[in-house]
C-alpha positions as CSV (number, residue, x, y, z in Angstrom):
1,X,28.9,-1.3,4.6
2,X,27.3,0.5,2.1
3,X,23.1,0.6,2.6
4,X,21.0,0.0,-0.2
5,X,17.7,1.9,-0.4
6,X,14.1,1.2,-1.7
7,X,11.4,3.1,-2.3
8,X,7.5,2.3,-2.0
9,X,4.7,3.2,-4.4
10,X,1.5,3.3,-3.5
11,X,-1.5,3.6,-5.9
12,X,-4.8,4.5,-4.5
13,X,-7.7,3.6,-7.0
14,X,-10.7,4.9,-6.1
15,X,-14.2,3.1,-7.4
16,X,-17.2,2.8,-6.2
17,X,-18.7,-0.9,-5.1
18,X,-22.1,-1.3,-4.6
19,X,-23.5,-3.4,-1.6
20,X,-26.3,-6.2,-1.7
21,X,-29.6,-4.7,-1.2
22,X,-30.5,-0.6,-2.4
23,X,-27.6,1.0,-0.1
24,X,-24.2,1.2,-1.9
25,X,-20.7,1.4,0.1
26,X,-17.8,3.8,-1.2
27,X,-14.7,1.7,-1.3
28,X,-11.2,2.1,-2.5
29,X,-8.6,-0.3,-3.9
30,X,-5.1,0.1,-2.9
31,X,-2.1,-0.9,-5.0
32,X,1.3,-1.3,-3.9
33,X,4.5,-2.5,-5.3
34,X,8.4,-2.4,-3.8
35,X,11.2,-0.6,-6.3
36,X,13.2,-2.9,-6.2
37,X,11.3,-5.9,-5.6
38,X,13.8,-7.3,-2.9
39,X,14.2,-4.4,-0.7
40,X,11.4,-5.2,1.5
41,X,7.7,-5.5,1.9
42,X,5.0,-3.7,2.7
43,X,2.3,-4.2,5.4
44,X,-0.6,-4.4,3.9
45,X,0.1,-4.9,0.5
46,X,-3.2,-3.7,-0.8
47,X,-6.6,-4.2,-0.3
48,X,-9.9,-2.9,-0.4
49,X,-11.1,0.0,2.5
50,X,-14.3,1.4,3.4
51,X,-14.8,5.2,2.8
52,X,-13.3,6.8,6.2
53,X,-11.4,4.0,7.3
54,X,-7.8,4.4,8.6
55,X,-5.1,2.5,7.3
56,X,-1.7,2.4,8.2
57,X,0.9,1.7,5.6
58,X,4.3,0.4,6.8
59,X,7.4,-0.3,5.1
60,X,9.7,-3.1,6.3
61,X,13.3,-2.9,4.9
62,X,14.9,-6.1,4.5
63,X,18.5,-6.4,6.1
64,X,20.6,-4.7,4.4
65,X,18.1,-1.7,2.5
66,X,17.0,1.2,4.4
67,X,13.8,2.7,3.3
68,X,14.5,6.1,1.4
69,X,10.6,6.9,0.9
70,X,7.1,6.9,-0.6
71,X,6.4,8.0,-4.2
């Protein structure tokens, strides 16, 4: 059986959001989408992260698709 492969993009827009009060917080946005769309997911699928916080991107492969890699 032939394996099908996906690839994941990820987008990291950086901005700046400002905080309640005078201090302001340095956040980012990230984007994601799947290519193509049902070859999997991934985990998590965007958000919004605080300047120095880790986040661990995952790609799940649906049965069937193998994950071939990040762009």
């Amino acid at each position: 059986m032939k394996r099908n492969r996906f690839k994941i993009y990820c987008l990291l827009c950086l901005f700046f959001a400002g905080s309640c009060g005078t201090d302001s917080t340095e956040s980012y946005k990230l984007f994601t989408f799947v290519d193509p769309q049902d070859g999997g997911t991934i985990e998590p699928a965007g958000g919004e992260f605080q300047m120095g916080e880790t986040v661990v991107i995952e790609a799940i492969p649906l049965k069937g698709w193998k994950f071939r890699g990040w762009a």
